[in-house]
C-alpha positions as CSV (number, residue, x, y, z in Angstrom):
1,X,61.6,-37.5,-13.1
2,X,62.2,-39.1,-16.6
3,X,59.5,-40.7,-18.8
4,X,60.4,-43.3,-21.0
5,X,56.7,-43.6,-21.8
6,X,56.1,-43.2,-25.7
7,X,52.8,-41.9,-24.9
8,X,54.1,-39.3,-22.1
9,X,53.8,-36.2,-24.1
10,X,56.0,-33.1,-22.5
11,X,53.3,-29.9,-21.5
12,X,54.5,-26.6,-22.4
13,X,56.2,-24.6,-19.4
14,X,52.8,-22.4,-19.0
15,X,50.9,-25.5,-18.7
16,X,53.4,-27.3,-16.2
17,X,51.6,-26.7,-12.9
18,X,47.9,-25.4,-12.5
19,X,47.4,-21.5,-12.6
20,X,45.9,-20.1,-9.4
21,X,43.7,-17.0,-9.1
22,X,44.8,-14.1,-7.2
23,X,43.1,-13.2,-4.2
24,X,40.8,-10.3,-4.2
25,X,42.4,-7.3,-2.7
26,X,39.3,-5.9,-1.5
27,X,38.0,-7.2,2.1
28,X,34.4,-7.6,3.8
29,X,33.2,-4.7,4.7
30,X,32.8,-4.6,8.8
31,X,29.7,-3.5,9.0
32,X,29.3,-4.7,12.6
33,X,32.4,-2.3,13.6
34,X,30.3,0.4,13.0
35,X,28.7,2.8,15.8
36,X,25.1,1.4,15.7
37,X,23.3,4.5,14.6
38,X,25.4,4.6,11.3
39,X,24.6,0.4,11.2
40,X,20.7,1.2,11.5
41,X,21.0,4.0,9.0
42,X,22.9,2.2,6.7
43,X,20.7,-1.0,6.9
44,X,17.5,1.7,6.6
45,X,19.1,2.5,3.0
46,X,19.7,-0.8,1.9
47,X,16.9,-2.4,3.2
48,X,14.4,-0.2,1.7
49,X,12.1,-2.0,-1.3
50,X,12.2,-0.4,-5.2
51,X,8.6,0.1,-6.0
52,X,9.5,1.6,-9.3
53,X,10.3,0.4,-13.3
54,X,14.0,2.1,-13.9
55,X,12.4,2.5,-17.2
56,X,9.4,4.2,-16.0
57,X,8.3,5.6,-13.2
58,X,4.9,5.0,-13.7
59,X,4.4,1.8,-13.3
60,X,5.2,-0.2,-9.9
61,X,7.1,-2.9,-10.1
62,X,8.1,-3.9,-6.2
63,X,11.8,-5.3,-5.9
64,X,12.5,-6.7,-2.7
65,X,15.8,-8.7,-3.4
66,X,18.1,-6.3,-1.7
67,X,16.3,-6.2,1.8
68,X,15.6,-10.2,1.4
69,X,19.1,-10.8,0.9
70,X,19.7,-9.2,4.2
71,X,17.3,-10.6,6.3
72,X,18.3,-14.1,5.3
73,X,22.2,-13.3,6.9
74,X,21.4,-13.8,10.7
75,X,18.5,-12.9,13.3
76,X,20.0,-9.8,13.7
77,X,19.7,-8.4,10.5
78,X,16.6,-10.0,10.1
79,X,14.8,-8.6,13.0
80,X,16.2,-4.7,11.6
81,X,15.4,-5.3,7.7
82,X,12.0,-6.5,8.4
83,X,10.7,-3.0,9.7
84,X,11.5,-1.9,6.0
85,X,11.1,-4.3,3.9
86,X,7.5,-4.5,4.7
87,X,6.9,-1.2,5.8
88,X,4.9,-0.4,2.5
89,X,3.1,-4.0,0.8
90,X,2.4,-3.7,-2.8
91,X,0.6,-6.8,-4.0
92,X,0.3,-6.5,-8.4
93,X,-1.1,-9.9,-8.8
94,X,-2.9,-13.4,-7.3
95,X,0.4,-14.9,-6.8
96,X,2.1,-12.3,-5.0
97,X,-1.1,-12.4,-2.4
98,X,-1.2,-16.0,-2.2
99,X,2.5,-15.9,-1.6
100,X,2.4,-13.3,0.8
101,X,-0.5,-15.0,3.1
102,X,1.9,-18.1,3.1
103,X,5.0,-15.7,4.5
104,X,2.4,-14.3,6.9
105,X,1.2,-17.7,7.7
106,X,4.5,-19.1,8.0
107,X,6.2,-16.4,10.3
108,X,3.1,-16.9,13.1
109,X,3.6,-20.4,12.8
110,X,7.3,-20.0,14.1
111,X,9.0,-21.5,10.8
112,X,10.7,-18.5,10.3
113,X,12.2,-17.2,13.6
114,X,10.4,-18.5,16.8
115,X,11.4,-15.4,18.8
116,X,9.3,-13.5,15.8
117,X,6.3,-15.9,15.8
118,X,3.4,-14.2,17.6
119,X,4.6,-10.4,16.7
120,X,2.6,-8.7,14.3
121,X,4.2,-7.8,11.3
122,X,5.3,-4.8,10.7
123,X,3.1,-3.6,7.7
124,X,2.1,0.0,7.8
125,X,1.0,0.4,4.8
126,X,-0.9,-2.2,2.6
127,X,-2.6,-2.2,-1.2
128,X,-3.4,-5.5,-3.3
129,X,-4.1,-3.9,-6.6
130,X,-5.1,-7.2,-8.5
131,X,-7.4,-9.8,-6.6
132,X,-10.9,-11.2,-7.3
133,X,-13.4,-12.9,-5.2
134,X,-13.7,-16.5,-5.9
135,X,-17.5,-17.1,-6.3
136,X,-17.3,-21.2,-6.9
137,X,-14.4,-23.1,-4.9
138,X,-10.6,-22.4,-6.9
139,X,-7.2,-24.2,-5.7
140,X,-6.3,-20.5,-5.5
141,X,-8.2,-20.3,-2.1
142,X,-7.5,-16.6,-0.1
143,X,-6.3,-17.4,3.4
144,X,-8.1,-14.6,4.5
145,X,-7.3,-15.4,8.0
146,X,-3.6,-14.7,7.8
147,X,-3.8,-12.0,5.2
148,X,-6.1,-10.1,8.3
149,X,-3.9,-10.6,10.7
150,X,-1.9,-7.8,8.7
151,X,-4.5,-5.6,7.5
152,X,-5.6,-5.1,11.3
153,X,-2.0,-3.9,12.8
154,X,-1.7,-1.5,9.8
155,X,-1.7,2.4,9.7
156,X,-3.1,2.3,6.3
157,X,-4.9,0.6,3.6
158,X,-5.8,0.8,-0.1
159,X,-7.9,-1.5,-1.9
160,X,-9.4,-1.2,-5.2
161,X,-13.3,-2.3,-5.7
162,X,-12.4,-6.0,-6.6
163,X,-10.2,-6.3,-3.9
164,X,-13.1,-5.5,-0.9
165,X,-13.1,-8.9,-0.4
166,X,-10.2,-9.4,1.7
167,X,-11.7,-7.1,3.5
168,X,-15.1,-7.8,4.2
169,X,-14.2,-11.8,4.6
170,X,-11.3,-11.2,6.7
171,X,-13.2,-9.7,9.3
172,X,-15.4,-12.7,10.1
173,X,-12.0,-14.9,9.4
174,X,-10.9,-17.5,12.3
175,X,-9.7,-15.6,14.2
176,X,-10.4,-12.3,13.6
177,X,-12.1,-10.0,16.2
178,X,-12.6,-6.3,15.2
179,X,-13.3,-5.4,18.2
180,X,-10.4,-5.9,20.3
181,X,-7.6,-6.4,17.6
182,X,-8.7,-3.7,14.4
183,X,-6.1,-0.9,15.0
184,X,-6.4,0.4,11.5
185,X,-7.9,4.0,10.9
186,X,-7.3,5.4,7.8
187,X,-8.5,3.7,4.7
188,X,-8.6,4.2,0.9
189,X,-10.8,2.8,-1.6
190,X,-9.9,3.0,-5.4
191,X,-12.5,2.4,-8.5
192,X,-16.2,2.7,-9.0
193,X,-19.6,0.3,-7.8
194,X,-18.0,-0.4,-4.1
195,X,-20.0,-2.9,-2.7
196,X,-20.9,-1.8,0.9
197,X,-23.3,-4.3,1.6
198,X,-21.1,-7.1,2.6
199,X,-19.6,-4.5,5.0
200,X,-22.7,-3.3,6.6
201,X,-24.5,-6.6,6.7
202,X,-22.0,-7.5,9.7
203,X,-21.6,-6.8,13.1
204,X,-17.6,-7.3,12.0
205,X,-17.7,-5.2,9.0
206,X,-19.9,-2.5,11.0
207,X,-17.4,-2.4,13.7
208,X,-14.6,-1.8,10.8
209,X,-16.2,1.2,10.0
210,X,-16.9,2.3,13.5
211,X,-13.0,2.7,13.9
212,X,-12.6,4.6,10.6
213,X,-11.5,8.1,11.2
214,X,-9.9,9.2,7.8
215,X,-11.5,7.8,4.0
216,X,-10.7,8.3,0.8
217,X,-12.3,7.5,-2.7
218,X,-10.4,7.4,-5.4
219,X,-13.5,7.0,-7.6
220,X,-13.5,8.2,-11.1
221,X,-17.3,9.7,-11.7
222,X,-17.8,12.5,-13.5
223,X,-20.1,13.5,-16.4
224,X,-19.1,16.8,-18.3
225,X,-21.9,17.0,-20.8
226,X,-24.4,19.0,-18.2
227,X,-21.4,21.1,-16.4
228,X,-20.8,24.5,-16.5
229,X,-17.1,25.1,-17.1
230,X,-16.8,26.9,-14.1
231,X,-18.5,24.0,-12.2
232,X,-17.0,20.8,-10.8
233,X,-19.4,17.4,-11.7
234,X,-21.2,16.0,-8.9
235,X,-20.0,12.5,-7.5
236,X,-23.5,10.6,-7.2
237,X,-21.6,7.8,-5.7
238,X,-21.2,9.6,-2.4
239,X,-24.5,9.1,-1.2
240,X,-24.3,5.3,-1.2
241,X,-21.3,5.5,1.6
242,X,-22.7,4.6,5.3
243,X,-21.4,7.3,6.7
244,X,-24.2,6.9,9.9
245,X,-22.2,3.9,10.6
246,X,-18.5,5.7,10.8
247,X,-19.0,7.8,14.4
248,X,-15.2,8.4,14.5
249,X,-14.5,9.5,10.6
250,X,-13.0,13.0,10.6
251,X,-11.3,13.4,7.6
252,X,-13.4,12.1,4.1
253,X,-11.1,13.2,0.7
254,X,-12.0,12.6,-3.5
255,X,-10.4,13.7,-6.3
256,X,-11.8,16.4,-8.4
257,X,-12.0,16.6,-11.9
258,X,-9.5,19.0,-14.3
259,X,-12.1,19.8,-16.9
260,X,-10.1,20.9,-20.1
261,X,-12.8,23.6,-20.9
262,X,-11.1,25.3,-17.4
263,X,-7.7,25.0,-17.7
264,X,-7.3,23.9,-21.3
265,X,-4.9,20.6,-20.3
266,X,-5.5,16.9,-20.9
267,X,-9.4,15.9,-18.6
268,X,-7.7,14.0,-15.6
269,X,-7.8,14.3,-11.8
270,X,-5.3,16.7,-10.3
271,X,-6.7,17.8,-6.7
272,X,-8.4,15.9,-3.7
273,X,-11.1,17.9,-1.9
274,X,-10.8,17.3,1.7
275,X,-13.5,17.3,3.6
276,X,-12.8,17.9,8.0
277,X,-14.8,17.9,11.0
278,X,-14.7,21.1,12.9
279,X,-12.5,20.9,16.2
280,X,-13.5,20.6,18.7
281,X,-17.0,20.1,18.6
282,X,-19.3,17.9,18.1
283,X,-19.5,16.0,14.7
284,X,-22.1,13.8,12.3
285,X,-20.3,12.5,9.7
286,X,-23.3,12.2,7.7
287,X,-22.9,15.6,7.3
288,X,-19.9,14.9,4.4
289,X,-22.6,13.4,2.6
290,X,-25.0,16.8,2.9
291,X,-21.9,18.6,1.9
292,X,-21.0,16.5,-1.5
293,X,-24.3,16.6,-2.7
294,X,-25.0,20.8,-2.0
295,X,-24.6,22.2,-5.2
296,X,-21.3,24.2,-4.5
297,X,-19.7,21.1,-3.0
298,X,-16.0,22.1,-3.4
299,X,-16.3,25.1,-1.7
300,X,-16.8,22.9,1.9
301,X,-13.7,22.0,2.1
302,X,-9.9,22.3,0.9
303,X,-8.4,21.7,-2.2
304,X,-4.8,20.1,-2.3
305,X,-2.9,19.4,-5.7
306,X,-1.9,15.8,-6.6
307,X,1.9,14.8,-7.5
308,X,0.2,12.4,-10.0
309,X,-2.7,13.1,-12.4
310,X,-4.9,10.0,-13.1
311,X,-6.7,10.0,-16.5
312,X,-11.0,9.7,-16.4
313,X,-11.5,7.5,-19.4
314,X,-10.9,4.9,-18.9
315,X,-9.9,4.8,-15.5
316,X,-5.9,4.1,-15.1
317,X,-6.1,2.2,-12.1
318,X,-2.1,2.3,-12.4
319,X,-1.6,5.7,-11.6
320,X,-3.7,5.0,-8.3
321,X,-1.7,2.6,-7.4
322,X,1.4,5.0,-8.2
323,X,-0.4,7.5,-5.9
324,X,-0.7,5.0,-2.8
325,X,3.0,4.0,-3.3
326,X,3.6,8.1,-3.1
327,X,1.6,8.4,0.3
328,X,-0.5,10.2,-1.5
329,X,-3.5,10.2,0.6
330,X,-1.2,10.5,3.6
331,X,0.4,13.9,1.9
332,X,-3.3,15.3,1.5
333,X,-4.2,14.4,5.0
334,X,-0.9,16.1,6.2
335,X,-1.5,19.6,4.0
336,X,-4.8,20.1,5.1
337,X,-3.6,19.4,9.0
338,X,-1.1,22.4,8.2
339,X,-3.7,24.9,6.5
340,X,-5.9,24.3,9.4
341,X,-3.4,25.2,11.9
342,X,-2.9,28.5,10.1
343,X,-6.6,29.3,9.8
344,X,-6.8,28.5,13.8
């Protein structure tokens, strides 16, 4: 067509017509093709949270983007990422628990899939490492109700000292009855001055620890100036534990101290003793207490070496949470299971 326009200006020949981008050679993958077992392990992979800074590996930083991204493609994927994604909760701050109560609270509500909306989720493992007991009202209100609705259905939890709270308060939550819905046994306590009070003063909290059959302390304690070097410190702490009110606890574990006089390294914790109850037979738990406090405590139980060694002063409540993130206390459980089997 011919312009007689004096404004028409002629475009080179590589601007004539719009340039178009090639197609991508490479197609979707077909997951969905797949035999299912190599679909489920391949999800497992994915699916599976970061806990750890690619800078450094000792400090947790939880990524969940990956296994998020997943879930939000259909109900299928959903319903097989979930298992993973919250197999292990690692809460680092106020926000991340207030946001999590609000997922919980959300996905029994229905909002999220209705199919999914009275199943428990599937936490097994739980730690909130950073969260403090509102004494006067906040807008940052715990919804201690949903939060225990978690807690309860898990195999395992770790709270630090400040952190009791969601404890303690979620068992007399709306909602909550120990009694019938606690299926949690194994629990692990991190820094010093627990409060037990607010545990034993109700008949929630004292049901709690009737169902309690594996605790452990990470409680820095020691004092070195009175020790022999061939000695470990004694951990005056123990004797403020109820154990009278835990019938079922068979398994009580605290770290030991590396005293640098010993071994000549850096004063940090590097072994959990492990205390058992005999098999078989017919067990006061109280008696962990007698044991800890005998002046050759150690030498009641077993002695497993930590992956991780946390430093005394001051206490680096990051390397604890590093340990939980390792199943430690799980590990230490599992050894002393094996050395017993040997010895029997």
């Amino acid at each position: 067509m011919h312009h007689s326009s004096r404004y028409y200006q002629h475009r080179p020949s590589h601007q004539s017509r719009p340039q178009t981008r090639p197609r991508p050679k490479h197609k979707i993958f077909p997951l969905l093709s797949l035999p299912m077992e190599l679909i489920l392990e391949i999800i497992t992979y994915a699916a599976s949270p970061v806990f750890f800074n690619e800078k450094d590996v000792s400090i947790v930083k939880p990524s969940y983007s990956a296994a998020i991204a997943m879930a939000c493609v259909s109900y299928f994927m959903y319903q097989q990422t979930m298992p993973h994604l919250l197999h292990t909760v690692i809460l680092n701050s106020e926000d991340d628990l207030a946001l999590f109560a609000r997922t919980v609270r959300l996905h029994h509500q229905g909002r999220v899939f209705k199919r999914l909306s009275f199943a428990p989720l599937p936490v097994r493992r739980f730690w909130c490492s950073e969260s403090y007991e509102a004494l006067v009202d906040r807008n940052n209100n715990v919804d201690y109700s949903s939060l225990y609705q978690v807690i309860c259905h898990a195999k395992s939890i770790g709270l630090p000292v400040h952190g009791m709270h969601l404890l303690y308060n979620g068992v007399t939550s709306d909602g909550a009855n120990p009694s019938q819905d606690w299926r949690c046994r194994r629990v692990t306590f991190e820094g010093q001055s627990l409060r037990w009070k607010p545990i034993t003063s109700s008949g929630e909290g004292a049901t709690f620890l009737g169902k309690i059959t594996h605790l452990s302390m990470w409680v820095p304690y020691h004092d070195l100036s009175k020790v022999p070097p061939e000695e470990y410190p004694f951990a005056n702490w123990v004797q403020n534990i109820p154990f009278h009110m835990m019938p079922n606890l068979r398994h009580f574990s605290f770290p030991l101290l590396v005293d640098q006089r010993r071994y000549g390294s850096k004063v940090g914790y590097s072994m959990m003793l492990v205390y058992c109850a005999p098999h078989g037979q017919e067990f006061n738990p109280v008696a962990f207490r007698d044991w800890a406090r005998s002046p050759k405590f150690w030498t009641y139980g077993w002695q497993v070496k930590l992956q991780i060694t946390p430093k005394i002063v001051p206490s680096a409540r990051e390397d604890w949470v590093v340990g939980y993130v390792l199943d430690e206390a799980e590990r230490v459980w599992k050894e002393v299971d094996k050395m017993l089997k040997v010895k029997h």
